[in-house]
Structures are given as C-alpha cells and as structure tokens.
C-alpha positions as CSV (number, residue, x, y, z in Angstrom):
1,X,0.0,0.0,0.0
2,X,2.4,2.3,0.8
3,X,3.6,1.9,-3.1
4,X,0.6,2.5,-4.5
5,X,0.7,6.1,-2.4
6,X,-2.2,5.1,0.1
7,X,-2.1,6.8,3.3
8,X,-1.5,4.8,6.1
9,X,-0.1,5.1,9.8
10,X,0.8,2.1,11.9
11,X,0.5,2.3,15.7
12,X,2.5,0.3,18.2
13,X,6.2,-0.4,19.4
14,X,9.5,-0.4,17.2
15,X,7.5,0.2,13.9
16,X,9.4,2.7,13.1
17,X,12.7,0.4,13.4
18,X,12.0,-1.5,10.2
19,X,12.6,1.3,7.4
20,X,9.7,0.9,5.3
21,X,7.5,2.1,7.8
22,X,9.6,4.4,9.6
23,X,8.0,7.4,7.9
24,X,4.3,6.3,8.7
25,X,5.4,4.4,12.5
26,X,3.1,6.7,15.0
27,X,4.6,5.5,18.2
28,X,2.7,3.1,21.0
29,X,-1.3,4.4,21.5
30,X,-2.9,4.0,25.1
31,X,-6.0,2.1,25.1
32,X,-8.9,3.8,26.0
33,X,-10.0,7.5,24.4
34,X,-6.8,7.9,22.7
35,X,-7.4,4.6,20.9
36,X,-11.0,5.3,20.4
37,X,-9.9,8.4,18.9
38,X,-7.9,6.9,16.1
39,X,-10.5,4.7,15.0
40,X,-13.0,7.4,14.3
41,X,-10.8,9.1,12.6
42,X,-9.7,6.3,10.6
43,X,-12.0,5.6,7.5
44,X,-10.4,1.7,7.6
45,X,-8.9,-0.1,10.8
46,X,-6.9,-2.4,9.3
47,X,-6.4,-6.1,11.5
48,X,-3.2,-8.0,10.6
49,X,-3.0,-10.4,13.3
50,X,-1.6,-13.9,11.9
51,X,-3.6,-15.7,14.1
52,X,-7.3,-14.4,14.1
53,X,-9.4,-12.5,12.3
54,X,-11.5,-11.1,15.5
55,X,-8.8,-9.7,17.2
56,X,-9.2,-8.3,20.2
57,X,-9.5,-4.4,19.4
58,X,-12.0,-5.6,16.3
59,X,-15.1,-5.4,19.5
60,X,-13.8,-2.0,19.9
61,X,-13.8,-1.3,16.5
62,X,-17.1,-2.0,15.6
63,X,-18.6,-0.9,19.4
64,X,-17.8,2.6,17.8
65,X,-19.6,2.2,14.6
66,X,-16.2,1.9,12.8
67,X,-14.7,0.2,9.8
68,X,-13.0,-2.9,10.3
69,X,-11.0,-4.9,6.8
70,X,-9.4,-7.6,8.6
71,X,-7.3,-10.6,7.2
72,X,-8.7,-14.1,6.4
73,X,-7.6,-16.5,8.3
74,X,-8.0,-20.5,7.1
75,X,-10.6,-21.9,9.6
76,X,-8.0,-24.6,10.4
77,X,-6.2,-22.0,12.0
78,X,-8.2,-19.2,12.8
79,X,-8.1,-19.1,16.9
80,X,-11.3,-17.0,16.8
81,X,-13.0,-16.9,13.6
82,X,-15.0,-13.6,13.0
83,X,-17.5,-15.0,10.7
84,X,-18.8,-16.9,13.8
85,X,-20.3,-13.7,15.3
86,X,-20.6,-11.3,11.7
87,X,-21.5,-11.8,8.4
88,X,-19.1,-11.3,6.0
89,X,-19.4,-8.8,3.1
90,X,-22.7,-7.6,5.3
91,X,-20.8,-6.5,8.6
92,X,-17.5,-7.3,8.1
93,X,-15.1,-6.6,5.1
94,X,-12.2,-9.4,4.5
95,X,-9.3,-9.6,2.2
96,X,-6.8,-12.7,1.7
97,X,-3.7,-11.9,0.1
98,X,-1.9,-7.9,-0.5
99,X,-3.6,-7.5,-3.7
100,X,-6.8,-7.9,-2.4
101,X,-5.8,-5.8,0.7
102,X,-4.7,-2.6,-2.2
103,X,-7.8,-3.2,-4.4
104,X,-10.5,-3.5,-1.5
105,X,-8.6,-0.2,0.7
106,X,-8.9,1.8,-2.9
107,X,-12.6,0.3,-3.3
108,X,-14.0,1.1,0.7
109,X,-11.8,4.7,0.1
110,X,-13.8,5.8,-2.8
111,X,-16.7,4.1,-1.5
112,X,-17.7,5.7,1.5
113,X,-21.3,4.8,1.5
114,X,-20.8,1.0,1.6
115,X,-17.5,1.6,4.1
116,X,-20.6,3.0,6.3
117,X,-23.0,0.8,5.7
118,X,-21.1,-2.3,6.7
119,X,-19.6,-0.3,9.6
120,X,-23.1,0.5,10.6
121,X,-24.1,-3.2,9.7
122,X,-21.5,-4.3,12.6
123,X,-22.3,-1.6,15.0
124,X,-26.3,-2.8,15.2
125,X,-25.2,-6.7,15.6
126,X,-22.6,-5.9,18.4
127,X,-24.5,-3.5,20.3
128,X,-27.8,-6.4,20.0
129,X,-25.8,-9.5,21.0
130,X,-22.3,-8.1,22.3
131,X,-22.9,-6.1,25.3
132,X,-21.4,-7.0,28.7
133,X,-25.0,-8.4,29.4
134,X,-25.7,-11.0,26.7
135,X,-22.4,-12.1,26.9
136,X,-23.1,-12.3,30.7
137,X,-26.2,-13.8,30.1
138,X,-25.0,-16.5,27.0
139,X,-22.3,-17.6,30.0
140,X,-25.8,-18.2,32.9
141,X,-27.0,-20.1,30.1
142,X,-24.3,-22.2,29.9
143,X,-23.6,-23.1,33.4
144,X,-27.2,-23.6,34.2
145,X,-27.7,-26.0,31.5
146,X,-24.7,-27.8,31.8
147,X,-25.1,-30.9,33.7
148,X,-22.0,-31.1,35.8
149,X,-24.0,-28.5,37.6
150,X,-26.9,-30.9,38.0
C-alpha cells in the first residue's frame, strides 16, 4: 500500500525500526480515548493479526460504529473466527492476500457509503448480541444447563 501512495499510519512499538514504515510508524497508543480516537478518525482499521481474524481491538472497533478490513484467516487455523459472530461482506469486510488488501482499501476509500453501511451493519449486531450483558447472560446459560452442575 504504501507503493501504491495510500495513506497509512501504523500504531505500536518499534514500527518505526523497520525502514519501510519508519516514515508512517506513530509510536505506542494507550487504550482507551486515545485509541477510540484513532478509530473514528480512521476511514479503515486495518487487523493483521496472523492468528485471528477477530482480534481483540476488532469489539472496539465496531462498538464505535467503525470500519474494520481484517485478514482471512483458514478456519484450520483461525483461533477466533469472525464470521462466527458477523456476516461477511454484510458487517465485516475481509481480504486474503496484499492485492486484495490494495484493491478492497482503494474500493471502501472511494466508497464511502458501503464503508458505512457495513460499519453500521457491525455496530447494530454488536450492540444487540455483544454487550457485557448478553455475553453475561450467553455464559448463565451455559452453566445452568450444563449438567455437571446438575
């Protein structure tokens, strides 16, 4: 991406040690507003993780109505597969190799309106089945029905 002239930043530690990213390396973010800040103002969060395509900031992503492109993951090895909890295409935008990755961040760029609507898409399913208290209540489900308990 950075080739092709699309404006990225990356956010974390020793970024800017590998010279590539040096120019565009934005130093460690705390969590909380500071983070949230950065999404909203971030037309796509972009999820790397090698190991699972609902990472852990994805929740926070999409709790703030954001734009989340994440990398697919191979079930086999996909420690948490997003397309368990969103629909894909619908709520969640995926792309599986680096030309995908260009041609989707040049599509959801110039696209704004479907960038929202699948932001909004994500927003309305997390805030419905995500919250602290259906997750709360999915776990009093579980435990009461599970018949060790019994």
């Amino acid at each position: 991406m950075i080739e092709n002239n699309v404006q990225i930043r990356v956010f974390g530690n020793h970024w800017e040690k590998i010279p590539i990213f040096k120019n565009i390396a934005m130093g460690k973010i705390e969590n909380g507003a500071e983070l949230n800040k950065v999404f909203n103002e971030s037309c796509i969060n972009l999820n790397i993780s090698p190991e699972t395509t609902y990472h852990m900031k994805a929740p926070e992503v999409m709790a703030g109505n954001n734009f989340l492109l994440t990398r697919h993951i191979p079930k086999a090895y996909d420690t948490m597969p997003i397309d368990i909890f969103f629909d894909i295409d619908r709520e969640i935008a995926l792309f599986k190799n680096e030309k995908e990755l260009l041609e989707k961040v040049i599509f959801f760029l110039t696209n704004s309106e479907k960038r929202n609507q699948i932001a909004k898409a994500a927003y309305n399913k997390f805030i419905t089945t995500r919250t602290i208290d259906k997750s709360a209540q999915r776990i009093l489900d579980v435990l009461l029905s599970s018949d060790e308990l019994q």
